[in-house]
N, C-alpha and C positions, 0 to 999 in steps of 0.2 A: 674488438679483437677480430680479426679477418685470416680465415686461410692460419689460424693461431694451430699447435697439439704440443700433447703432452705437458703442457703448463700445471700448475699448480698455486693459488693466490691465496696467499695469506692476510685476513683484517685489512680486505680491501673496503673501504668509504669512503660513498659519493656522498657531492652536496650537490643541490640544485638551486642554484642564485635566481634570482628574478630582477633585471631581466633577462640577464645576460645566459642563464641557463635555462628560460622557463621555456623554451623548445624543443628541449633538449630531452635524452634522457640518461639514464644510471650508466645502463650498460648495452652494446649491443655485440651479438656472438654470431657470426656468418662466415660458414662453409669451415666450419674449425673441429677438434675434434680431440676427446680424451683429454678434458679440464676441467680443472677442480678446484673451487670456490669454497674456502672454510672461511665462516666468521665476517658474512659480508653485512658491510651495513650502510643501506640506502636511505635518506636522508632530504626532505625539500624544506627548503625554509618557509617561513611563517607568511611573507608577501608575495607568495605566490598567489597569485587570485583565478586561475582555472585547472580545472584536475586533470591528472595524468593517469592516463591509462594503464600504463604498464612501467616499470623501473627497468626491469631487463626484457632484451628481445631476442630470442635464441633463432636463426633461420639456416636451416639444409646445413645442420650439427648434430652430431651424435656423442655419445657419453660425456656429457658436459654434468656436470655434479656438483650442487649446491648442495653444502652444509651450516647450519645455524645461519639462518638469515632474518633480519630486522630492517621491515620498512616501516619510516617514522616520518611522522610530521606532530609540529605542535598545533595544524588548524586540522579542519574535517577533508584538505583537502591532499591524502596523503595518495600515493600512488592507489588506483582500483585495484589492480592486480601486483603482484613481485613477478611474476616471470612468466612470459606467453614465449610457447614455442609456436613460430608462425606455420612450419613445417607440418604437424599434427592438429593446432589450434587448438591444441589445451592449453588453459591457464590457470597459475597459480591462484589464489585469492589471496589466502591470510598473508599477513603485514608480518609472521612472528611463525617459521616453521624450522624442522630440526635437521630436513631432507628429501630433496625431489633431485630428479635423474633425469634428464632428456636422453632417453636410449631409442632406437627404432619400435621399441615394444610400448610406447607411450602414445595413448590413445584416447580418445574426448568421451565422456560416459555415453551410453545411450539414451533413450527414454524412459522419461519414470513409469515407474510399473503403475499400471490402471488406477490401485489402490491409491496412489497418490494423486492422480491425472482428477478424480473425480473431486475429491476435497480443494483445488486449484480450479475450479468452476467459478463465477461469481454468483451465480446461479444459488448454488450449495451454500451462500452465506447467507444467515439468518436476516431478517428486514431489521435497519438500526430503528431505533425509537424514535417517538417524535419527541417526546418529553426525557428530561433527566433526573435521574435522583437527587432529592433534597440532601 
């Protein structure tokens, strides 16, 4: 959708063919604005044999609204993410969410607080064993 507004999509699903789609992706939203996506569901088939980064690509979009979204595969290799705003470079992760919002107020977290930074040491993890339990 390019230069798209005001839209509204109902129980829109992609498929992603291999080969013929496996370069492809779900969806991509550029320079568009005030649309809204219920009930979408993203979809790669089983012979697809390299992973895809993202299903949707939201870029320089504002209030674009994803409601009840489902990315699926039946291998391991289903999309990484559902939806990156390349504008912000926040990305979705879960495959299975109820609601996210590409508004100008959408913003990529900062750093973990300390308390976590130090437990993410390799340092901090205990020496494995040489031997294992009978």
């Amino acid at each position: 959708m390019d230069h798209a507004a005001n839209w509204r999509v109902y129980a829109l699903q992609t498929e992603e063919e291999n080969p013929a789609g496996a370069d492809g992706i779900a969806l991509r939203v550029e320079t568009s604005h005030d649309l809204f996506f219920a009930d979408t569901y993203m979809y790669r088939v089983w012979r697809n044999v390299m992973p895809k980064r993202y299903a949707v690509v939201v870029r320089e979009s504002t209030n674009v609204t994803f409601a009840n979204v489902r990315t699926f595969s039946q291998t391991r290799l289903a999309f990484d993410n559902s939806i990156f705003d390349e504008t912000s470079s926040v990305a979705v992760r879960p495959h299975d969410f109820s609601h996210f919002a590409v508004t100008p107020d959408v913003r990529t977290g900062g750093p973990l607080p300390p308390v976590f930074a130090q437990a993410l040491r390799s340092s901090a993890l205990p020496a494995a064993s040489a031997t294992l339990p009978v």
